[in-house]
Backbone as numpy.savetxt, mean C-alpha at the origin, in Angstrom:
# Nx Ny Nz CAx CAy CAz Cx Cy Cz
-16.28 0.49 3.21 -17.13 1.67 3.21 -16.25 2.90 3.21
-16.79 3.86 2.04 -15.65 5.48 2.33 -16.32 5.89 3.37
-16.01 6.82 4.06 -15.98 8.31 4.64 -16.07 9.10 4.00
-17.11 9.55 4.18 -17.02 11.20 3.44 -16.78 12.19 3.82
-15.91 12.85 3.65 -15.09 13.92 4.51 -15.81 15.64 3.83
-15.93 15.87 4.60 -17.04 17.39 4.87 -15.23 18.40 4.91
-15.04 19.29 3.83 -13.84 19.90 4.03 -14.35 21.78 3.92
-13.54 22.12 5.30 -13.93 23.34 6.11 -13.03 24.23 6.25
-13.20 25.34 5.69 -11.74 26.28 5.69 -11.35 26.25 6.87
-12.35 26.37 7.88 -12.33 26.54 9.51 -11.29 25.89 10.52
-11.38 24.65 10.55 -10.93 24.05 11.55 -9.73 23.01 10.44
-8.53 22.62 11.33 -7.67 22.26 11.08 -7.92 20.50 10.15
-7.20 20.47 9.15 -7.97 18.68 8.35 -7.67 17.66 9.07
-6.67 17.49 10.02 -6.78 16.14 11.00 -7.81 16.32 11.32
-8.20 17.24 12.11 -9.61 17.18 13.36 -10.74 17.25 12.20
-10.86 17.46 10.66 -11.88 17.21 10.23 -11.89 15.46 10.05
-11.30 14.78 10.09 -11.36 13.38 10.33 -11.94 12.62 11.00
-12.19 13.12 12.07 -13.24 12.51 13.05 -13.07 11.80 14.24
-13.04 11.63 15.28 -13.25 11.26 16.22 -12.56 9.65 16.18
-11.36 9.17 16.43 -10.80 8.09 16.21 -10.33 7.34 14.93
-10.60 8.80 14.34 -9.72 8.30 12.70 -8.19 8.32 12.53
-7.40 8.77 13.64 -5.74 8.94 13.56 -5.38 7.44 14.55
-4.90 7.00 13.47 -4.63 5.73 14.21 -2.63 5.58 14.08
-2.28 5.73 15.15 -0.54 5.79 15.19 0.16 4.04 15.44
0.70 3.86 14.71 1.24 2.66 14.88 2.74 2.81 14.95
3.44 2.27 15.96 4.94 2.13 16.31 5.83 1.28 14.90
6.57 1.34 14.54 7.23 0.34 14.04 8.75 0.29 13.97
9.18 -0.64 13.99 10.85 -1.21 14.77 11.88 -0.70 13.46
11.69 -0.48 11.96 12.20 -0.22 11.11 12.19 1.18 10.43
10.81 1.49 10.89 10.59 3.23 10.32 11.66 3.89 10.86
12.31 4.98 10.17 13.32 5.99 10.51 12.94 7.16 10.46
11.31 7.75 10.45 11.11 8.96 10.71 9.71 8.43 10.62
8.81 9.73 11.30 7.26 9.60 11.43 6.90 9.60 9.58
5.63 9.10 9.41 4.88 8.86 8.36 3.85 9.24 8.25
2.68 9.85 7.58 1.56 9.82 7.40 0.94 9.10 6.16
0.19 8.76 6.12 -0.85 7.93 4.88 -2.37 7.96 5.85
-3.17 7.97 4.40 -4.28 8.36 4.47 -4.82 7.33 3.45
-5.51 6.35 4.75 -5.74 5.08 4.24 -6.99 5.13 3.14
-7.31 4.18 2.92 -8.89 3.88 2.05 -10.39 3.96 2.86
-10.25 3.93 3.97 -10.99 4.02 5.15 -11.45 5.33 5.38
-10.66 6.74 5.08 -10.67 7.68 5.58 -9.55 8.25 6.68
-9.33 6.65 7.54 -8.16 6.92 8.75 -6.97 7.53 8.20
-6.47 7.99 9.05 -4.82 8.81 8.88 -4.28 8.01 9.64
-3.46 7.39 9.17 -2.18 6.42 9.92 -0.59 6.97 10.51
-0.65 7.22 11.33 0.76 7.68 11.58 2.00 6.71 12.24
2.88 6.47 11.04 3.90 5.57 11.98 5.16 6.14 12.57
5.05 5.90 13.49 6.43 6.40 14.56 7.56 5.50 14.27
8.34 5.81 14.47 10.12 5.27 14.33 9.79 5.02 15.75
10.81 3.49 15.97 11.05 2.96 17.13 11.11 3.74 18.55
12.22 5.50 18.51 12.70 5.66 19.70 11.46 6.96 19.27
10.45 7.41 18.42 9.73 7.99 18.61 8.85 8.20 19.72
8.13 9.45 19.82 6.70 9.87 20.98 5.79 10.61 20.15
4.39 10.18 20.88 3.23 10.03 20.05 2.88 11.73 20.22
3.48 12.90 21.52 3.51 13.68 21.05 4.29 15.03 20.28
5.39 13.98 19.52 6.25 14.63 18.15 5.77 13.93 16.91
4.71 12.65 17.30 4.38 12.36 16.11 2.89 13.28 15.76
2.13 13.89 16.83 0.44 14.86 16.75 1.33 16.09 16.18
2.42 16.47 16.55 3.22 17.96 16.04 3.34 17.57 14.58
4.07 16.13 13.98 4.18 16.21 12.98 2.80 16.29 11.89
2.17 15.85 12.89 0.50 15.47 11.87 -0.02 17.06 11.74
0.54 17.87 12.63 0.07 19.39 13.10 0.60 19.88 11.64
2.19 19.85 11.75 2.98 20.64 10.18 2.65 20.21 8.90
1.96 18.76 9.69 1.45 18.24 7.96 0.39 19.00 7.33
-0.27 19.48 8.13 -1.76 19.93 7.58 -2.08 20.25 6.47
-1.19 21.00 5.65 -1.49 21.67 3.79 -1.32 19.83 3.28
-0.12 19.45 3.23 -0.44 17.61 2.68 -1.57 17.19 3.01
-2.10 16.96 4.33 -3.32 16.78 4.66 -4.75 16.86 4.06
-4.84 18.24 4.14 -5.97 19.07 3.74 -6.19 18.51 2.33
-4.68 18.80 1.67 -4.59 18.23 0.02 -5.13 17.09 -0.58
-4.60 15.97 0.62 -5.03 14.40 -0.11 -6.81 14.57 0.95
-7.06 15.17 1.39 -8.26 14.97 1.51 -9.34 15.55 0.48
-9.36 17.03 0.23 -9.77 17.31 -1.44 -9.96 16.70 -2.49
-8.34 15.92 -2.51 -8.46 15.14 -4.07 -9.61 14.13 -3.20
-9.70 13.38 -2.56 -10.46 12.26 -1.93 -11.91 12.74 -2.40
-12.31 13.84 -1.76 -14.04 14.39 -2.32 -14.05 14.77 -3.20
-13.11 14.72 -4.02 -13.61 15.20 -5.27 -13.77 14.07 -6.43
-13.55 12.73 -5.98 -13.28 11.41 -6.67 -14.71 10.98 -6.40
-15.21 10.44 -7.74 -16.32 10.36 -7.97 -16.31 8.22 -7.78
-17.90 7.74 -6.71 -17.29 6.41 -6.67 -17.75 5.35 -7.95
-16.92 3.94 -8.00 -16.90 3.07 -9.48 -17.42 2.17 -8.39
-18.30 1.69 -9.31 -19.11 0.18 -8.77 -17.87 -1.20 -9.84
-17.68 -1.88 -8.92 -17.09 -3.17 -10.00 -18.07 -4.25 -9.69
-19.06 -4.15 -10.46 -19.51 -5.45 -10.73 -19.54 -6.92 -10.52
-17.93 -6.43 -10.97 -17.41 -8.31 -11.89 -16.15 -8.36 -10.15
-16.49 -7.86 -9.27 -15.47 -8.16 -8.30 -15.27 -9.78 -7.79
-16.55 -10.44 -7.54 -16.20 -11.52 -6.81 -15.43 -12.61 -8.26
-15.65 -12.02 -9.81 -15.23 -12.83 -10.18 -13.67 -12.75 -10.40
-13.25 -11.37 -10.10 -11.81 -11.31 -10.50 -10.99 -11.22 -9.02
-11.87 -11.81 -8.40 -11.09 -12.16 -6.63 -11.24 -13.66 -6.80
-12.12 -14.19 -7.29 -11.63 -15.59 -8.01 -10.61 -16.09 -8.47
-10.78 -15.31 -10.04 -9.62 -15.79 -10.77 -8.26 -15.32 -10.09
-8.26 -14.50 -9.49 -6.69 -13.93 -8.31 -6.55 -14.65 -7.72
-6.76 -15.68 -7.11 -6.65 -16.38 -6.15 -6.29 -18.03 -6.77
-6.75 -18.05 -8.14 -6.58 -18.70 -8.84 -4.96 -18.83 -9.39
-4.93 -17.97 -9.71 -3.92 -17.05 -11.17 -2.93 -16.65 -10.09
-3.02 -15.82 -9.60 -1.86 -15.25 -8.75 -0.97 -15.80 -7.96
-1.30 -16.99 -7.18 0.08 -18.20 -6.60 0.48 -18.57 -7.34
0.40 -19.38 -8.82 0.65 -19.80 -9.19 2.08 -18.87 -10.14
1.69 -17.35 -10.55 2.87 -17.08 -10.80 4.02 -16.42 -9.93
3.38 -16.05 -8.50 4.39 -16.07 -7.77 5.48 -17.25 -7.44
5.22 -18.53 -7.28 5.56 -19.32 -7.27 6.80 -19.51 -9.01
6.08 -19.53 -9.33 6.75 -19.34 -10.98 8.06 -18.66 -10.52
7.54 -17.83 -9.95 8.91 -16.34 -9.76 9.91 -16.83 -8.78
9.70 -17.45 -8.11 10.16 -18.10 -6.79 11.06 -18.83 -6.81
10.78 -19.94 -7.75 11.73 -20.93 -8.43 12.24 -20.49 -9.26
12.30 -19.63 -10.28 13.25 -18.65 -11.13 14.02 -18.39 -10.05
14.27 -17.76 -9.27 14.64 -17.17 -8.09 15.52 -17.38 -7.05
15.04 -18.95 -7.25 15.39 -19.63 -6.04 15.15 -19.24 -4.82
13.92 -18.89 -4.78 13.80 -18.49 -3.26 12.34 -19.11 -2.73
12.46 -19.49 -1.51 11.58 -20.57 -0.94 10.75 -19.78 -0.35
9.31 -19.99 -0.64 8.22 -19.45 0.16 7.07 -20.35 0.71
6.77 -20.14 1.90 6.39 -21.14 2.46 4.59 -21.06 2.55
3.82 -19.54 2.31 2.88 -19.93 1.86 2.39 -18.45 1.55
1.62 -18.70 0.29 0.78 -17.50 -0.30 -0.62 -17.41 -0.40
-0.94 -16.44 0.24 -2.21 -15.88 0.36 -2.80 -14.61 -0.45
-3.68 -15.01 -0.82 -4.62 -13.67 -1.98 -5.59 -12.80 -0.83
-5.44 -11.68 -0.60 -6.38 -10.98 0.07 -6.86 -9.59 -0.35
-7.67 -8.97 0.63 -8.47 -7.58 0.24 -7.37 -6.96 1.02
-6.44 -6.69 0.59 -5.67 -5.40 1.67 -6.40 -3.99 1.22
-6.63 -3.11 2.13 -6.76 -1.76 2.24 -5.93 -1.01 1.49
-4.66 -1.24 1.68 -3.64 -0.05 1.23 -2.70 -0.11 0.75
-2.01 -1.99 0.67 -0.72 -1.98 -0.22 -1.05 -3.53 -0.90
-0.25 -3.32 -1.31 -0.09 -4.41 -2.80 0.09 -6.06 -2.40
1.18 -5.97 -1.26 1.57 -7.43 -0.98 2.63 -7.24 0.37
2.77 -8.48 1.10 3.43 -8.12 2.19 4.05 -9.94 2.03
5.29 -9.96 3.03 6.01 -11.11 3.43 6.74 -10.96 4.58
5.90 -11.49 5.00 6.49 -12.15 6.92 7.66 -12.76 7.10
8.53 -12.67 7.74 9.49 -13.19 8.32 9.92 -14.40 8.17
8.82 -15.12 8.49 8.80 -16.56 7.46 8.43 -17.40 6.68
8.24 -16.28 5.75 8.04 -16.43 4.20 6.92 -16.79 3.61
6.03 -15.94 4.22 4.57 -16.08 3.84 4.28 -14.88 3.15
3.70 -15.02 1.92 3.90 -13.74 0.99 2.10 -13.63 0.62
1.58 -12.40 1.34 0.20 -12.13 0.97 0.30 -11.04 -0.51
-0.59 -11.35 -1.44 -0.63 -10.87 -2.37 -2.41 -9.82 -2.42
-1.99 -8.83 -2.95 -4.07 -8.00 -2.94 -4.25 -8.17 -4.42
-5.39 -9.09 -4.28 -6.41 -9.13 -5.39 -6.44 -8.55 -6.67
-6.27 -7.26 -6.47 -6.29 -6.54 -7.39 -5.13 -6.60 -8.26
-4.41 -7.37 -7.92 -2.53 -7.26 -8.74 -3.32 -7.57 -10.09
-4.56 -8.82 -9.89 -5.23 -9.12 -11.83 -5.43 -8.15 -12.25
-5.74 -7.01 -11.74 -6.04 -5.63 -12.72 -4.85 -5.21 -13.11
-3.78 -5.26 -12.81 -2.73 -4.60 -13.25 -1.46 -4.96 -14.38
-1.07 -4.11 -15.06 -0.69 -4.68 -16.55 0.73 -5.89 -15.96
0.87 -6.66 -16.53 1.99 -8.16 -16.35 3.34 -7.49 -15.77
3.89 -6.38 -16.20 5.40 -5.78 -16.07 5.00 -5.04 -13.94
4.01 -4.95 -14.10 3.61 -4.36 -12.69 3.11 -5.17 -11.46
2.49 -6.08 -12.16 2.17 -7.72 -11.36 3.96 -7.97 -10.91
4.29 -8.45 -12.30 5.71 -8.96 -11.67 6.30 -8.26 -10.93
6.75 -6.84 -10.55 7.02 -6.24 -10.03 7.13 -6.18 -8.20
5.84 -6.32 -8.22 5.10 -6.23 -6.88 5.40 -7.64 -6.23
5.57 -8.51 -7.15 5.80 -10.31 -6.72 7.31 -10.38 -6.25
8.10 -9.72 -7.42 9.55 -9.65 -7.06 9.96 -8.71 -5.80
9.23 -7.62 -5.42 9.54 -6.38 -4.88 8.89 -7.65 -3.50
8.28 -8.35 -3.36 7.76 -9.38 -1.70 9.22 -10.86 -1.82
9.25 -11.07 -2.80 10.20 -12.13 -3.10 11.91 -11.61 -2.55
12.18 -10.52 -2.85 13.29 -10.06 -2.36 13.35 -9.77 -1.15
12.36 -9.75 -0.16 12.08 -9.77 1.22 12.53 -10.72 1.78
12.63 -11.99 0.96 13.05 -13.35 1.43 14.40 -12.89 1.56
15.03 -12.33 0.99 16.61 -12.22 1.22 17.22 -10.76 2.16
16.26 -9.68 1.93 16.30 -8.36 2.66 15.09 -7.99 3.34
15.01 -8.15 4.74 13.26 -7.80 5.10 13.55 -6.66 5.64
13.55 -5.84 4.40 13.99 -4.27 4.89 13.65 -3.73 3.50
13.79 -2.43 3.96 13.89 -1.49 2.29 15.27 -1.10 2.02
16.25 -1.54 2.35 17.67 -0.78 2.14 18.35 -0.76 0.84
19.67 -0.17 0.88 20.06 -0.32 -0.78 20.13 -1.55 -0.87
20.79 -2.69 -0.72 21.04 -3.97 -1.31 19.69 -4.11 -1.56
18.42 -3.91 -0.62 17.22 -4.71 -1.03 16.91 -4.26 -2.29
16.88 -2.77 -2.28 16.03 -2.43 -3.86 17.91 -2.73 -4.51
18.79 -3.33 -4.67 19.76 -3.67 -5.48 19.45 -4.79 -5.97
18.73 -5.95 -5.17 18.08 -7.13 -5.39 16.83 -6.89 -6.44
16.57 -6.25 -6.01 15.10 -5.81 -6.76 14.97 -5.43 -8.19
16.10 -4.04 -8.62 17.04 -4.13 -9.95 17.71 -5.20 -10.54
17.95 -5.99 -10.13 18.81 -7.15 -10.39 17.70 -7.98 -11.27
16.90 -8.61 -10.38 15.68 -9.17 -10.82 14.63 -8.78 -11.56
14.04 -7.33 -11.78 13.27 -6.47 -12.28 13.58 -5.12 -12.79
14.18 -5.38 -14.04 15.31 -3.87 -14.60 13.58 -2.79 -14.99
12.79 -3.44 -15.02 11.66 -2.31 -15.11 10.93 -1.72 -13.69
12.05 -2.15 -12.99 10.86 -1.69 -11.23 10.45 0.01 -11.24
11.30 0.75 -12.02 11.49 2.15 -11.51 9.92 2.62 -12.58
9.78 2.01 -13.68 8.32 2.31 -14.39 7.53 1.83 -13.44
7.46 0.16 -13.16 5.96 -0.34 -12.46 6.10 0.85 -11.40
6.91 1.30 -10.50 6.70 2.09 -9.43 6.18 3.45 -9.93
6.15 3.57 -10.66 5.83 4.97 -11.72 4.13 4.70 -11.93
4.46 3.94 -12.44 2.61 3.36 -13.24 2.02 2.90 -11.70
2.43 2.29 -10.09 1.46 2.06 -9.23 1.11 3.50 -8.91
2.07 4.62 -8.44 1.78 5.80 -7.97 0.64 6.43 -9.08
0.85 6.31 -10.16 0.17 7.02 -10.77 -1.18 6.42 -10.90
-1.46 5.32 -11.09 -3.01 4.45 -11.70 -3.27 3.59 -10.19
-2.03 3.12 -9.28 -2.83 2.46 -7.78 -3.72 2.79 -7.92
-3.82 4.41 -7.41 -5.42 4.47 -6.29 -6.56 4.11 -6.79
-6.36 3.82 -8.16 -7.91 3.81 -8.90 -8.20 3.08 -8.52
-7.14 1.51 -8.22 -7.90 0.34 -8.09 -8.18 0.10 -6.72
-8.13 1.52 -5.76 -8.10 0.86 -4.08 -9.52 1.56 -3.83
-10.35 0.78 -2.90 -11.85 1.59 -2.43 -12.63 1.99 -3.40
-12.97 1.28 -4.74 -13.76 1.48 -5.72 -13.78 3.07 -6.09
-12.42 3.61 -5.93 -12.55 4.89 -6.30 -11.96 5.35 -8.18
-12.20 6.66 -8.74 -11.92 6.41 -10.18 -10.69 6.46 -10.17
-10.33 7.51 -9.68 -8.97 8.13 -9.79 -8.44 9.05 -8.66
-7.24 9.10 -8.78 -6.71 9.58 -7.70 -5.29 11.48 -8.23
């Protein structure tokens, strides 16, 4: 379900969010606070390990023009019904292990189990021990950008980090990553929260 966000010259755009929409999550790898502004409506803020939750409300404070911004574009996005969803969460679930796996053994890298799901907000994730969730929607997306996103969780198996060697792994394996990352920023959002465009 969206939120529909009511936008007010008046009062500051966090606090137009609502009443338990800033949800702050700690994490052991972040190296500076974050904001994203989920599919939900929520504002997510992640803190760096030796962070405090109040330098991370200051940072959400300076954010406010970013803020205000991705909330605009948000009401002004008109919503897409998909129809044909349960059938192309089918065939994903179908279709999609099977070429991760593909990639894997190219690869040589062992994964121990893959899951197709509705994520909210990113593409694919891999756990620690080597469980690689993939979102549904990767079938909408053109083959050079699928692979992408498969290789970009697959190299996790060897770097569970974002550092240079990881995206060095990542080039190595996928000399087109720097387009698919081009083409998700630009066409993602369409496919997240039945929205058109972003």
């Amino acid at each position: 379900m969206q939120l529909t966000l009511q936008l007010t010259a008046s009062e500051p755009a966090h606090r137009r969010l609502g009443e338990g929409a800033m949800v702050f999550v700690r994490h052991r790898w972040a190296r500076r606070y974050i904001l994203r502004l989920l599919d939900d409506g929520r504002l997510r803020v992640t803190l760096p390990r030796w962070g405090s939750k109040r330098e991370a409300q200051a940072f959400v404070e300076r954010s406010e023009p970013w803020i205000a911004k991705q909330l605009s574009k948000r009401a002004a996005l008109p919503p897409v019904v998909r129809r044909d969803e349960p059938a192309l969460r089918r065939r994903a679930a179908k279709e999609l292990p099977v070429e991760l796996l593909a990639l894997a053994a190219a690869h040589e890298i062992s994964v121990t189990r893959v899951s197709i799901r509705n994520q909210r907000s990113r593409w694919g994730a891999c756990s620690a021990r080597g469980s690689i969730t993939l979102n549904w929607r990767l079938i909408l997306v053109p083959p050079f950008v699928r692979e992408y996103v498969m290789i970009h969780e697959l190299m996790h198996r060897r770097e569970l980090n974002h550092s240079r060697r990881f995206w060095r792994h990542v080039a190595a394996a996928c000399p087109e990553f720097d387009e698919a990352r081009v083409w998700l920023l630009k066409n993602g959002p369409t496919l997240f929260a039945g929205r058109e465009t972003c």
